[in-house]
C-alpha positions in Angstrom: 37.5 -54.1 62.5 40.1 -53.7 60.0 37.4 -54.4 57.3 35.2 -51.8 58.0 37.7 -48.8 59.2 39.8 -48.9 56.1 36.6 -48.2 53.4 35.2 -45.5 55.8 38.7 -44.0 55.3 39.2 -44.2 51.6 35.3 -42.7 51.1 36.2 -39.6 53.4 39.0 -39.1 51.9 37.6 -39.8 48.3 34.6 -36.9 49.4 36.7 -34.6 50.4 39.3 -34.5 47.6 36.3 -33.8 45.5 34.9 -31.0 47.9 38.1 -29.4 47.3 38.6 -29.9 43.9 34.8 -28.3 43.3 36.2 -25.0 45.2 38.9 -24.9 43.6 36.6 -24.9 40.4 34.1 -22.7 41.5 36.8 -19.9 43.0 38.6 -19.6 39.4 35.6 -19.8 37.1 34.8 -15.9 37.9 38.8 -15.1 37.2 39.4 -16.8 34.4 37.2 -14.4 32.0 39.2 -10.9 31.5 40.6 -8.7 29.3 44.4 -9.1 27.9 46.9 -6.9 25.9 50.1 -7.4 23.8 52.0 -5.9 21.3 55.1 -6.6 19.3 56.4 -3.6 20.1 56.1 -3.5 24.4 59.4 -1.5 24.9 59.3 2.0 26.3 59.3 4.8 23.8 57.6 2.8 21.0 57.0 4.6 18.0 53.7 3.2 15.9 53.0 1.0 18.4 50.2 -2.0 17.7 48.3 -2.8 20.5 45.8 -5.7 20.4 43.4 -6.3 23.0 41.5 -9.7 23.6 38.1 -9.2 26.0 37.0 -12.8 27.0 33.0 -13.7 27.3 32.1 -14.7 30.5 28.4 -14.2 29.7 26.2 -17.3 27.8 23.0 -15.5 27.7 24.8 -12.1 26.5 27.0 -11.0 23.5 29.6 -8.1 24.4 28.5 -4.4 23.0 31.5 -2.5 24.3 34.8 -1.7 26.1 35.6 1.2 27.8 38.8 2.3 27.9 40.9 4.6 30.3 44.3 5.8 29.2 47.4 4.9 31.3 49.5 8.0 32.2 51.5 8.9 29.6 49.3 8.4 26.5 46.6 10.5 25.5 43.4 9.9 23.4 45.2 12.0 20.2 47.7 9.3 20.2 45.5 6.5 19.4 44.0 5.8 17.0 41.7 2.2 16.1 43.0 -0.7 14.4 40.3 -3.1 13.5 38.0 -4.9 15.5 33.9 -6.5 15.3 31.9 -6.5 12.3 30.4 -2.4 12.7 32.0 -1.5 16.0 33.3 2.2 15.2 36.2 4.1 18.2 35.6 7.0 19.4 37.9 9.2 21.8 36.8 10.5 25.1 38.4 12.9 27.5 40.8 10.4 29.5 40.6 7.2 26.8 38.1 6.0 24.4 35.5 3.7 23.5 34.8 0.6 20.7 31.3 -0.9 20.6 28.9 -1.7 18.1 26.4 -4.7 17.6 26.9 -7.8 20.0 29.4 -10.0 19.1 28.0 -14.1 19.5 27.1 -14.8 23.2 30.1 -16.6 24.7 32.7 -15.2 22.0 35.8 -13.2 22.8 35.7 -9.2 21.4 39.1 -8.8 19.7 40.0 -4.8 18.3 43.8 -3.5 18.1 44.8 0.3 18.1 48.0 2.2 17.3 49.9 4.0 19.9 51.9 7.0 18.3 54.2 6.6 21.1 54.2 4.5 24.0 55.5 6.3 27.5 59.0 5.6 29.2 57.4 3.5 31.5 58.0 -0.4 32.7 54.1 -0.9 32.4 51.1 0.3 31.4 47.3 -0.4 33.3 44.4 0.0 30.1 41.3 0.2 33.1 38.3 -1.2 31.1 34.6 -1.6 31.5 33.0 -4.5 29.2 29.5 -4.0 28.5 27.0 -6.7 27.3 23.8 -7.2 25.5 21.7 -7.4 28.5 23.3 -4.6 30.3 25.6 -6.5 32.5 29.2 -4.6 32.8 32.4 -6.3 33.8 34.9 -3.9 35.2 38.4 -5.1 34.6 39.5 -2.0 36.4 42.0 -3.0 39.6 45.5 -2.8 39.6 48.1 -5.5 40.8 48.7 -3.8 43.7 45.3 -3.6 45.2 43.7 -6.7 43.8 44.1 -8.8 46.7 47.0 -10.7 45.3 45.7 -11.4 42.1 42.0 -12.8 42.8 40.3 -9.5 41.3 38.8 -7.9 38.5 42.5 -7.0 37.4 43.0 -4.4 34.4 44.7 -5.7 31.3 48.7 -4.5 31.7 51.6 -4.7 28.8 54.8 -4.9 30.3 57.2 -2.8 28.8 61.1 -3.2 28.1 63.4 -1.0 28.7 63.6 2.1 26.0 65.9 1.4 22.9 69.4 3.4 23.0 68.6 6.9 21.9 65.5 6.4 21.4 63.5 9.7 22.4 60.1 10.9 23.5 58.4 12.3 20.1 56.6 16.1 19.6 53.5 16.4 20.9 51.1 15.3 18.0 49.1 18.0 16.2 45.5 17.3 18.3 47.9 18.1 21.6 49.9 21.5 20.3 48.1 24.5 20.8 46.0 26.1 17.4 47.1 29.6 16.8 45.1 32.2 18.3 42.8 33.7 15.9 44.0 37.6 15.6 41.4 39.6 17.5 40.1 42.6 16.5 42.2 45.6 17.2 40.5 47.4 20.2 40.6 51.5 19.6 43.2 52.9 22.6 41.7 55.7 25.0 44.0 58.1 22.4 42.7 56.5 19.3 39.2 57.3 20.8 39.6 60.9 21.2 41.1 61.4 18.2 38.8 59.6 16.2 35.6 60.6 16.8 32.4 58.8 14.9 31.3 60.1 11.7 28.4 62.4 13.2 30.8 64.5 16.0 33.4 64.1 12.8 30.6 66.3 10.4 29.4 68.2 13.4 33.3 69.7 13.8 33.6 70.6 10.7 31.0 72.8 10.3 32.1 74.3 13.4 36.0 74.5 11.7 34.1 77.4 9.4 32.9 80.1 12.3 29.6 79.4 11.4 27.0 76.9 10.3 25.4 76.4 7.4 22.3 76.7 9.2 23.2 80.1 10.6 24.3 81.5 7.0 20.8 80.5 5.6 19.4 83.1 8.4 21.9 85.4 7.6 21.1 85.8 4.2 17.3 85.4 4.6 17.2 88.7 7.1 19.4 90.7 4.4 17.0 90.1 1.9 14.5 91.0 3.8 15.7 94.2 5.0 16.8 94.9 1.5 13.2 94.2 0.5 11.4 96.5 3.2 14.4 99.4 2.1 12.8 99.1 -1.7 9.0 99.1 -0.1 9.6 102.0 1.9 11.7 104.1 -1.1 8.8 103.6 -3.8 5.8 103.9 -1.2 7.2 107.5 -0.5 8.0 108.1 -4.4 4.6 107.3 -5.0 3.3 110.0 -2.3 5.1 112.9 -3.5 3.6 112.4 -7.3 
């Protein structure tokens, strides 16, 4: 009996150890493609900071076009700006982040880009949310925090630990994107006074003919109906001349 009980043994045994070891490789396959960060300078209050990002391919059909960035609290898009990255992937800046892409990188390679942080926050860590987007359209979203990731079994955002701030070491001035541009001086706006006193050019000609008594208008008729009197006088004067002879 002995005989045949102990090989029945070992083989169930031998099946299920590799049962387990296949879920074990089939649960961490999905997790082990993300996105990472570091810098050598990860301590709070950071001037110049370099901060290099690695996004892993977990794609072997599809090359990776772009990563979509969100902005932990603390740092704004005017205080990055890019580093290097891909052959002809260019950054730009969006409202809460930004975004490097460009032509696909080789299916099944890594996209690697850095950027420089003008200042990092007083903070003990720092969450860069990111979508990765692929040839084919596919879009990885490395966007869940530690907290709410089950425990570490999610899509989990990239994080750079921070130490603590450097003695002394203070929060910079805002950079010149973030300060507010001078108002441009607006064109003064006559007062209700102003107004009345200055009247436009027309009322301005019209009240200064009136400054005289009378218009110019009215003197022409003036002078016209002298002359005509004057005229009718010297008519009369010789017509009755003329009659007496």
């Amino acid at each position: 009996m002995s005989r045949i009980t102990l090989p029945r043994t070992a083989r169930r045994l031998t099946v299920a150890a590799a049962a387990a070891a296949t879920a074990v490789l089939l649960t961490a396959a999905p997790a082990a493609a993300h996105v990472e960060v570091e810098s050598d300078k990860a301590q709070a209050l950071a001037v110049n900071a370099e901060l290099t990002f690695v996004a892993e391919s977990e794609s072997a059909t599809a090359g990776i076009t772009e990563l979509r960035v969100v902005l932990p609290e603390g740092v704004t898009p005017a205080d990055v700006t890019y580093g290097e990255g891909p052959k002809g992937w260019t950054f730009t800046a969006n409202d809460d982040g930004y975004t490097v892409k460009g032509p696909a990188v080789k299916v099944g390679e890594d996209a690697e880009y850095s950027v420089v942080v003008r200042q990092l926050p007083d903070a003990k860590e720092l969450a860069f949310k990111t979508l990765q987007t692929y040839s084919d359209g596919k879009i990885d979203r490395w966007i869940e925090l530690g907290e709410s990731s089950g425990g570490g079994h999610g899509n989990e955002a990239p994080v750079l630990e921070l130490k603590a701030a450097a003695p002394g070491a203070k929060p910079v001035s805002p950079s010149a994107a973030e300060s507010e541009s001078p108002a441009a001086s607006p064109t003064p706006t006559p007062t209700a006074e102003e107004t009345a006193v200055s009247p436009s050019p027309q009322a301005a000609d019209t009240e200064t003919d009136d400054s005289g008594g009378l218009s110019a208008g009215a003197w022409t008729g003036i002078v016209a109906a002298v002359l005509v009197a004057i005229a009718a006088v010297v008519f009369v004067v010789r017509r009755r001349g003329s009659a007496q002879q």
